[in-house]
N, C-alpha and C positions, 0 to 999 in steps of 0.2 A: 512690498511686492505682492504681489495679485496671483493666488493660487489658480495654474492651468490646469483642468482636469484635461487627462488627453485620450482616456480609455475609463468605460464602466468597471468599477472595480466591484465583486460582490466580496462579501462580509459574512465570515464564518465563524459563530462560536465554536465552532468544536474541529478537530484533524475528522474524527468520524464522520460528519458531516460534509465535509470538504472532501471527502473521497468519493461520496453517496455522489456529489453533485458532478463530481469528475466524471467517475462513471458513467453516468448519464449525458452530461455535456459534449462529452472526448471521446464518446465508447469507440468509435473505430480508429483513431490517433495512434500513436505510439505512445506508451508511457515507459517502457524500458527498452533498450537494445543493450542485449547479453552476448558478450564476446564469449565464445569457444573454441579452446586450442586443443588439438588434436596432434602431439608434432610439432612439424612445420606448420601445419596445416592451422587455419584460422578460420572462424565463420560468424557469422552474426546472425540474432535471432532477435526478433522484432515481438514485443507482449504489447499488446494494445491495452489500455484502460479497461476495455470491456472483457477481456480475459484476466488482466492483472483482478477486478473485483471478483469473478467468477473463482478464481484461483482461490484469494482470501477467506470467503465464504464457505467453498468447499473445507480447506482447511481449519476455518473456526468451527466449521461443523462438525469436523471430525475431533476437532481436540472435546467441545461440549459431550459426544458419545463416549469420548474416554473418560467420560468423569472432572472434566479438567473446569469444569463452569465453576466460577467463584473461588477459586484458586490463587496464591501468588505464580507468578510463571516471570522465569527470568528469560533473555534472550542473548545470548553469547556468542560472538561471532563478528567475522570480518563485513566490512559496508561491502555489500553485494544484495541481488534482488532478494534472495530467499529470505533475510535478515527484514527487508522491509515488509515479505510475502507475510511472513509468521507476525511481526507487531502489527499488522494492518488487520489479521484476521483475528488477533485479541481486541484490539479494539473495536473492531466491527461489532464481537460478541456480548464487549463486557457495558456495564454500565459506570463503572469507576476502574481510570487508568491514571499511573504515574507511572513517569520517568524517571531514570535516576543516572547520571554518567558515571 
């Protein structure tokens, strides 16, 4: 059987890289919508890509000013954005990342 390409795909060695490119590719997109309950009361909040890296960056810059560059740093916590906010901004900063379940 004869492979259909049906869409360009691009090819990323790295998660770092594949965000850099999001960033730039997606920046006014949506890349999260955060549900917020207040109550009853419910609301949704839209982070675009171009804010999601801004976010990241801000953040690995400040953990870098605390001393934290070249550190182990664990991440603990329930799958929600801040969880992907804080692994996004270590990897951004660091040069060697593992994961570990």
């Amino acid at each position: 059987m004869k492979k259909v390409l049906m869409y360009d795909v691009k090819e990323f060695s790295t998660i770092k890289e594949m965000l850099e490119n999001s960033g730039e590719e997606f920046a006014d997109r949506s890349a999260f919508v955060i549900k917020h309950k207040n109550g009853k009361e419910v609301s949704y909040e839209n982070i675009t890509y171009e804010q999601f890296i801004r976010n990241a960056n801000s953040l690995g810059t400040s953990m870098m000013n605390m001393g934290y560059q070249g550190k182990k740093i664990a991440i603990i916590g329930k799958n929600r954005y801040e969880w992907v906010l804080a692994f996004s901004a270590i990897i951004r900063r660091s040069r060697n990342c593992s994961t570990t379940r």
